[in-house]
C-alpha positions in Angstrom: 47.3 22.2 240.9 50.6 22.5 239.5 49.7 26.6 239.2 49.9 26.6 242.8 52.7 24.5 243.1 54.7 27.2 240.8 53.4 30.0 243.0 55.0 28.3 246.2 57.6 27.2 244.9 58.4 30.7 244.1 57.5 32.4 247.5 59.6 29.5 249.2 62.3 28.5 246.9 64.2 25.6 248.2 68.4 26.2 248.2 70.0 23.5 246.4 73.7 22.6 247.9 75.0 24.9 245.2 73.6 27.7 246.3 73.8 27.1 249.6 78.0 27.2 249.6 77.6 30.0 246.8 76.0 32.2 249.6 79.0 31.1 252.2 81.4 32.2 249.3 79.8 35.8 248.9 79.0 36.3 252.4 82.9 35.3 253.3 84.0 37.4 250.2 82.2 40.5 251.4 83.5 40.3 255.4 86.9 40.6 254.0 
């Protein structure tokens, strides 16, 4: 079971916060 917890978890990877204002950072960084 935890195989196929490893395989979703890697088709679907949940964002953390983190990452989530790291991609607003870098998507803001390339407009400019």
């Amino acid at each position: 079971m935890s195989r196929g917890k490893d395989k979703s978890a890697k088709k679907k990877p949940e964002k953390t916060l983190k990452e989530k204002r790291a991609d607003k950072k870098s998507k803001k960084g390339l407009e400019i």
